[in-house]
C-alpha positions in Angstrom: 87.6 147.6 81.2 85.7 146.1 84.3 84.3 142.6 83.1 80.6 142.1 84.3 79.7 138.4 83.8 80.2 135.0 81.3 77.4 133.9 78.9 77.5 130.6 77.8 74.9 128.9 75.1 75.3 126.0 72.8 78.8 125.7 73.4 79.8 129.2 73.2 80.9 131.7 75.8 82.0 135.1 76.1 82.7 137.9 78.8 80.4 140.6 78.6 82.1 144.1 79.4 80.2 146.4 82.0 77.1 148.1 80.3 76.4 144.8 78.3 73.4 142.6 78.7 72.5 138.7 77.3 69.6 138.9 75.1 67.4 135.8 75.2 66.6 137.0 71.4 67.4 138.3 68.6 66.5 141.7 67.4 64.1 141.4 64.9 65.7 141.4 61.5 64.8 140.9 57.8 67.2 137.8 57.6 67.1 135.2 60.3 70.2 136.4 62.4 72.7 133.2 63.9 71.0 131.4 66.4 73.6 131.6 69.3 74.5 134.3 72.0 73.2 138.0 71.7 74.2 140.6 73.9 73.5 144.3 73.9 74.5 147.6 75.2 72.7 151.2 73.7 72.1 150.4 70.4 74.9 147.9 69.8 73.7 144.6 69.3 76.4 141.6 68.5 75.2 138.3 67.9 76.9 135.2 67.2 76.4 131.5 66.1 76.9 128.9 64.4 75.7 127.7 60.8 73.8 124.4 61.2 73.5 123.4 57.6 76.8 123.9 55.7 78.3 121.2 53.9 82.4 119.7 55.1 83.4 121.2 51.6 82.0 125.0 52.2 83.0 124.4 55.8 86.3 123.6 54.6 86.7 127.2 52.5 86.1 128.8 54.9 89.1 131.0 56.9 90.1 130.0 60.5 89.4 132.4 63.2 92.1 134.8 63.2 94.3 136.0 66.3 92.1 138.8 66.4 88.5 139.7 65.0 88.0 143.0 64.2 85.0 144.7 63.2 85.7 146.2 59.7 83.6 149.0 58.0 79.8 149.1 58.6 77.4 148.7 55.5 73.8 148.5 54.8 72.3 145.0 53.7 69.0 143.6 53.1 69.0 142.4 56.4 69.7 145.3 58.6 70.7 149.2 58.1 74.3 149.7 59.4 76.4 146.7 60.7 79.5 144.2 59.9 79.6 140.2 59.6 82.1 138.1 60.4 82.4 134.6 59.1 85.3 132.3 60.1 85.6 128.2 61.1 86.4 127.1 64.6 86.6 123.6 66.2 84.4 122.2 63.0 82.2 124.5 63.5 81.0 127.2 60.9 80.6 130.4 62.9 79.1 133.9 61.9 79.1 137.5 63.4 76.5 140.1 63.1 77.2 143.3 64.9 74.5 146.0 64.1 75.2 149.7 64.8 78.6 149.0 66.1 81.1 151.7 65.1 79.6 153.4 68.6 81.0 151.0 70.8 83.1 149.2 68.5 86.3 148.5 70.8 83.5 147.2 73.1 82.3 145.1 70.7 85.2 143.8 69.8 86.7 143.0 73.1 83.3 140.9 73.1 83.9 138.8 70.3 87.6 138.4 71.3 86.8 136.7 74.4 84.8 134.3 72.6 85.5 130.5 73.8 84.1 128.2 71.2 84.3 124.4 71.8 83.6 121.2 69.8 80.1 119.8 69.5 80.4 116.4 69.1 77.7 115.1 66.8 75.1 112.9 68.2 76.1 108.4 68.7 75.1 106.7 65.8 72.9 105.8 63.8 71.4 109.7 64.5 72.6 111.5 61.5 73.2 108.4 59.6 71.0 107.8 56.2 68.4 105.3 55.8 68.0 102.4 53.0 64.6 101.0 52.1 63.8 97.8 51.0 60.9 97.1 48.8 58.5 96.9 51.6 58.3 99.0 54.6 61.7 98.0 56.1 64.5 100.0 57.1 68.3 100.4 57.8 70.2 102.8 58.5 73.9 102.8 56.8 77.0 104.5 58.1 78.9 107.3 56.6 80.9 106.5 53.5 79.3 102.7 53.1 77.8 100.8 51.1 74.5 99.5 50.8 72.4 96.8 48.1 68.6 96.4 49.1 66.1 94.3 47.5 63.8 96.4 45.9 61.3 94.1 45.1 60.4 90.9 47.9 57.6 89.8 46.1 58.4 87.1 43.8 61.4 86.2 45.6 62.0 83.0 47.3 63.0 82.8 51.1 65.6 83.0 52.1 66.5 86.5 50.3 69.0 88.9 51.3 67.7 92.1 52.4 70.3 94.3 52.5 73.8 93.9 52.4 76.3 97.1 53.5 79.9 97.1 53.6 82.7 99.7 54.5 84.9 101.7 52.1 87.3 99.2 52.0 85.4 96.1 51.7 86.4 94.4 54.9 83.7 95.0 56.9 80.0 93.3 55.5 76.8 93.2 57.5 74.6 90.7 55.2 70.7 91.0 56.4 68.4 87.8 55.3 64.8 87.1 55.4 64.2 83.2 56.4 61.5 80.9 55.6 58.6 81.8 58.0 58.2 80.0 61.7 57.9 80.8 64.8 60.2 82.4 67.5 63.1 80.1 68.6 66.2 80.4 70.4 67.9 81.2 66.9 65.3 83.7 66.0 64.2 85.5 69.2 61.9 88.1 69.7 64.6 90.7 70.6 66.8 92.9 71.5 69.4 92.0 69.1 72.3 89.9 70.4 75.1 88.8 68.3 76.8 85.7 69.5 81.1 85.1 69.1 80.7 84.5 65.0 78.9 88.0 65.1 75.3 86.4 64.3 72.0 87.3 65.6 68.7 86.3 64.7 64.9 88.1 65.4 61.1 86.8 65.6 58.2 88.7 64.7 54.7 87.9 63.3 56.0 84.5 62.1 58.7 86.2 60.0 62.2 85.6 60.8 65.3 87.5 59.7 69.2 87.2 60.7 72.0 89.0 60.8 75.6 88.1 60.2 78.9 90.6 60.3 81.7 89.5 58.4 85.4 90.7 58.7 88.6 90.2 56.9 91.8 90.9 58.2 92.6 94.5 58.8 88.9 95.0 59.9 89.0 97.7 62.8 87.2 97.7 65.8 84.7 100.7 64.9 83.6 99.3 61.6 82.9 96.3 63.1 80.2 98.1 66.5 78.8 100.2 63.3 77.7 97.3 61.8 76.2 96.3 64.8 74.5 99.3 65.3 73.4 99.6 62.1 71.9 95.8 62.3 70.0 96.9 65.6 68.7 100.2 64.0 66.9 97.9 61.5 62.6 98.1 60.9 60.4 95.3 59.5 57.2 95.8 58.4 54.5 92.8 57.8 53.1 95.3 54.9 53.4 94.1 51.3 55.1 90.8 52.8 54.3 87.5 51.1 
């Protein structure tokens, strides 16, 4: 089989055999089709991508590719009248098949997906994809995987200085500790920004007359990414002025 040309998308790639052409789209289908590569030849259509909300347990049930994919018997679904999908995990990824109308060229079709390269897509630096704590005003944090985080749900009332939030690492030795100070005005302890933490792992910021620091504590055993996620988590903080006494 003469090999015409490489599509690549979202970190995927495949050879396309001679006769076979990249779609820019999907077919238009019932179901919403993986988002990935398409490519076409006649009426064979094979598309494949990967799932971009499954969970690390159903990721986990899933099978691992297999040394070969092979299109199995055709059947008619809800979503389109004669095809076959694959499903299978590669390289953390949760990947899917959909091959419509493919028992006409289905050694075609499966020289296709056989030549599929998939490789890892590292998820975005933190905090992206990190959640977010709230305090009991407009303030925000965001907290890494797996931590720990106490926020103080209600400021009013509540003398300075308070702690705002306080997260800490699965196994405790790890804290970032976020208090609100009586008010004044900037100062070398409590600038205006960005967020600098000296050699005891303390910063300090300014705004509107409110002041707030930040402290990182580590025990022994304390590794060296626990301790730059706590920083990153203290520089992702917001304050608001709203609802502030």
């Amino acid at each position: 089989m003469n090999l015409a040309s490489i599509a690549v998308v979202a970190g995927l790639s495949w050879t396309l055999p001679a006769g076979w052409t990249a779609l820019d789209q999907p077919p238009a289908l019932d179901c919403p089709p993986p988002s990935g590569l398409v490519a076409a030849a006649g009426e064979t259509v094979v598309m494949v991508g990967a799932e971009p909300d499954i969970t690390p347990r159903d990721l986990a049930r899933m099978p691992e590719r297999p040394a070969r994919l092979r299109i199995t018997r055709e059947h008619r679904s809800g979503c389109f009248d004669h095809g076959t999908v694959l499903s299978w995990r590669e390289q953390g990824r949760a990947l899917s098949a959909w091959v419509l109308n493919g028992a006409a060229r289905r050694r075609e079709a499966e020289a296709l997906l056989n030549s599929l390269v998939v490789e890892r897509v590292w998820p975005p630096p933190p905090p992206a994809g990190w959640d977010t704590a709230y305090s009991g005003t407009a303030d925000s944090i965001r907290v890494p995987p797996r931590w720990s985080v106490r926020a103080l749900r209600r400021q009013r009332g509540v003398a300075r200085p308070r702690t705002l939030y306080r997260l800490a690492n699965p196994s405790g030795t790890v804290v970032l500790r976020v208090r609100e100070h009586p008010r004044g005005p900037v100062s070398a302890a409590f600038p205006r920004g960005p967020l600098t933490f000296d050699g005891r792992r303390r910063a300090g910021l300014g705004f509107r007359g409110y002041r707030v620091s930040f402290r990182v504590f580590a025990r022994a055993g304390a590794s060296a990414r626990d301790i730059e996620w706590a920083q990153i988590a203290a520089r992702s903080a917001g304050f608001s002025s709203v609802g502030r006494e």
